[in-house]
N, C-alpha and C positions, 0 to 999 in steps of 0.2 A: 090126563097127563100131568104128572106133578111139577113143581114149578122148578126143583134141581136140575130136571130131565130136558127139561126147555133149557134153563143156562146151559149145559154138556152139550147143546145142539150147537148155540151159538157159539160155542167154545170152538166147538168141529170145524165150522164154517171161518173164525176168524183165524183159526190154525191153516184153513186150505187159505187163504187170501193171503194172510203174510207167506207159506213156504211158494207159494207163485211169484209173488210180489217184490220179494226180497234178493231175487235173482234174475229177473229180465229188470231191463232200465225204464223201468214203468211208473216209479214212486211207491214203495209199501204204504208214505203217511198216508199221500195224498187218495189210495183205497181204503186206510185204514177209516179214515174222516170220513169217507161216505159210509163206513161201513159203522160206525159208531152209530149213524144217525138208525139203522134200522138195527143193531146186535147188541144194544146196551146192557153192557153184563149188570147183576142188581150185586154191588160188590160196593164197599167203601171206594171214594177217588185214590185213597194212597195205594191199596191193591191196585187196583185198574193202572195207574199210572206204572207202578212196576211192572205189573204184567205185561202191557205193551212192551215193554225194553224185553222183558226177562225168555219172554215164548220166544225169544229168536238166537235162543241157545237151542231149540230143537234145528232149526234151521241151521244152523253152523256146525256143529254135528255131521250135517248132514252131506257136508263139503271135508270134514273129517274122513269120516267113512268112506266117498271115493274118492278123494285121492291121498289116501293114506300111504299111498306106495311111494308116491311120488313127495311128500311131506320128512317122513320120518329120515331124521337124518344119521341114526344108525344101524351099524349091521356087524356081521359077523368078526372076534377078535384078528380072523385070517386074511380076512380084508379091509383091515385099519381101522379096526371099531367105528369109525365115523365118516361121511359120505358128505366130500365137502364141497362138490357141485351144490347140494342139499343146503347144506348151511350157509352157501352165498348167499341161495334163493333165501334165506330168512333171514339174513342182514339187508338187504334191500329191501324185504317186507317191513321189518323193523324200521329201516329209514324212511318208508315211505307213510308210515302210520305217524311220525312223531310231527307231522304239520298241524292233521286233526288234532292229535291230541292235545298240545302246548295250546293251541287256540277253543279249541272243545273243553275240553273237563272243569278249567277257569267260566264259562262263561254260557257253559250249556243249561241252566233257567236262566239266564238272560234272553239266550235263541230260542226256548221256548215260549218266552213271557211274549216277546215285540212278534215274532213271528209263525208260530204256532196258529195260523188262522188261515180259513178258504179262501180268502183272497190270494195271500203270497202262495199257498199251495197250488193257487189252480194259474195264475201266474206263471210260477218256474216249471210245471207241465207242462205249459204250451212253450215257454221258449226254448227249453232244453227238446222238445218236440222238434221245434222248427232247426235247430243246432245240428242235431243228429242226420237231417234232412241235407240241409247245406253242407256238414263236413261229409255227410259220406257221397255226397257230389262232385266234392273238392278233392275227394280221394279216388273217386270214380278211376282216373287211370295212372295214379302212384302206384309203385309197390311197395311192400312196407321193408323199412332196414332191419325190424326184428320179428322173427318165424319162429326163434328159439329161446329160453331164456338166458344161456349163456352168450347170448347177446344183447340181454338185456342191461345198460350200462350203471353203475350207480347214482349217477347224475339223470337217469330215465327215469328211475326210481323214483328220486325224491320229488322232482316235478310231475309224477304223474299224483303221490301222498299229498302236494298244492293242491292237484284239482280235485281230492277228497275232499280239501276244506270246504270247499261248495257244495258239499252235502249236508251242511252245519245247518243251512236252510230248510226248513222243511219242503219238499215238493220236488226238493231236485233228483233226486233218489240217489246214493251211494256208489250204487255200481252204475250209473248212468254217468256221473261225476269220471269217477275213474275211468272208466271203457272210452268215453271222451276224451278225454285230456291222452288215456295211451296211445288211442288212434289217432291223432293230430301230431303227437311225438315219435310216429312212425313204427308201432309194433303191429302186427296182424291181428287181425278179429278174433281170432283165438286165442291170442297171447294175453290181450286186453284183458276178454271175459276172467280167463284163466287168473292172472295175478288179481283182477277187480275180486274174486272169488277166497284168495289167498290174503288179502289184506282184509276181510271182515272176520278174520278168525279172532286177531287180537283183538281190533274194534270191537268186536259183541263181545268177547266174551269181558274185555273193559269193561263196557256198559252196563254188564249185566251183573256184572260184581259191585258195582259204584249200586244200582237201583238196590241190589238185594240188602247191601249195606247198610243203605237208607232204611229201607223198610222195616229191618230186622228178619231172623228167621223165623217169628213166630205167627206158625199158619195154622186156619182151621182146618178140621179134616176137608169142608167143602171147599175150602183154597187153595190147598194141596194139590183136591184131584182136580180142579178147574184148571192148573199151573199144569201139571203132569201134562194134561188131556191135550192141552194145547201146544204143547212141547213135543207132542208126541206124532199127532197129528202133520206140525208144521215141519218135521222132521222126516215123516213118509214122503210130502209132495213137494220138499224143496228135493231131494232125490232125482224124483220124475222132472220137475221142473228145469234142474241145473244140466239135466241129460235132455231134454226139448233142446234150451239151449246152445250146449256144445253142437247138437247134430245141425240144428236149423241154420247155423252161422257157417258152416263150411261151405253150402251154398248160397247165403245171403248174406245180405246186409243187415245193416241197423232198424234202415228208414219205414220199416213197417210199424216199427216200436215208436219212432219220431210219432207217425201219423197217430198213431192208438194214446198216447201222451194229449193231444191235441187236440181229441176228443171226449178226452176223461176230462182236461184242463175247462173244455167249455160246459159240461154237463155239471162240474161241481160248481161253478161260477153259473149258471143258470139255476139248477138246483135248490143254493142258497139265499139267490138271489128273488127268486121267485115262490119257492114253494116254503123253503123254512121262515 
């Protein structure tokens, strides 16, 4: 087995991990970290550092793709070229993105430099585990004010883009962040997931631009298809993954995700602690 065919494996593998990961509120770092420990691509550190950012343009894609209908805010000249229920939905996306960003882009290797490590990652695991746990106990018998997003208010918006900032952390996971903070500001489990879903379009594709930036465009062929392979991949199973998701949430809750955080949080914190 030659040894490119082995990287293309691991590529496979880390494409199924982040397009799962990047869509339940599980942490993609905090499996990404474990999963360095056994998938170490043989790639220069400046590749490898892009390419974690960069493979998660297959995955947002892939929130493209279904809900395109519901995204694209124009339509036919006979029906006002423009669909402006649609474009509220993306002024509030917009506002709710600009917390991370003014505190993110300034200061993001500073967040990687101090906390970039299986401590704080297996840390915010277990508590946003235990969070998840307690708020959807605390909601046990609320209903929530918003079922729709034309009720979703601009002022819901922005404070739900605050509790993105807490995914600035490694471990805390992004749509864990958000999905939290909408469920406590009273939207439905579905609203939550749904806009958590709609606010990483900017987000990645941000990220993904700033890393490529850095990097420059100049790939080898075997860079290229390791990039592709991975994009493409994480682009198939965030798909399957963002439709697990949506269905498993119409009759549940969170607090299984809480529990399974809590679990990953003590295994990487034992893991390291013990075996590395």
């Amino acid at each position: 087995m030659s040894d490119f065919f082995i990287e293309l494996l691991k590529v496979i593998l880390i494409g199924i991990i982040e397009g799962i990961t990047e869509w339940l509120p599980i942490s993609s770092t905090g499996h990404m970290i474990l999963a360095e420990e056994f998938l170490t691509l043989n790639v220069s550190p400046e590749f490898l550092e892009m390419f974690n950012v960069v493979i998660q343009l297959g995955a947002i894609m892939a929130v493209v793709v279904l809900f395109f209908h519901k995204l694209w805010p124009f339509c036919s000249p006979q029906h006002g070229l423009i669909k402006k229920d649609i474009w509220n939905l993306w002024m509030k996306v917009i506002l709710a993105v600009l917390p991370a960003a003014v505190i993110g882009i300034p200061l993001d290797d500073w967040f990687n430099e101090h906390f970039y490590n299986y401590q704080t990652v297996a840390v915010t695991l277990i508590l946003y585990g235990v969070l998840f746990i307690v708020i959807e106990n605390y909601n046990k018998h609320r209903q929530p004010i918003v079922s729709d997003f034309s009720q979703l208010t601009w002022k819901m918006a922005l404070f739900i883009g605050v509790f993105q900032v807490l995914s600035l952390i490694p471990g805390t996971s992004r749509s864990g962040a958000t999905i939290l903070g909408a469920i406590l500001l009273g939207t439905s489990r579905y609203i939550a997931a749904e806009f958590s879903f709609y606010l990483a379009i900017p987000v990645m594709f941000g990220a993904s631009f700033l890393k490529l930036l850095k990097f420059g465009l100049h790939f080898t062929m075997a860079e290229s298809i390791i990039l592709i392979t991975g994009m493409i991949v994480a682009f198939v199973v965030s798909i399957l993954a963002i439709k697990f998701l949506l269905s498993y949430i119409k009759k549940n809750d969170f607090k299984a995700f809480g529990y399974y955080r809590i679990v990953l949080g003590i295994i990487v914190l034992g893991y390291f602690f013990f075996l590395a």
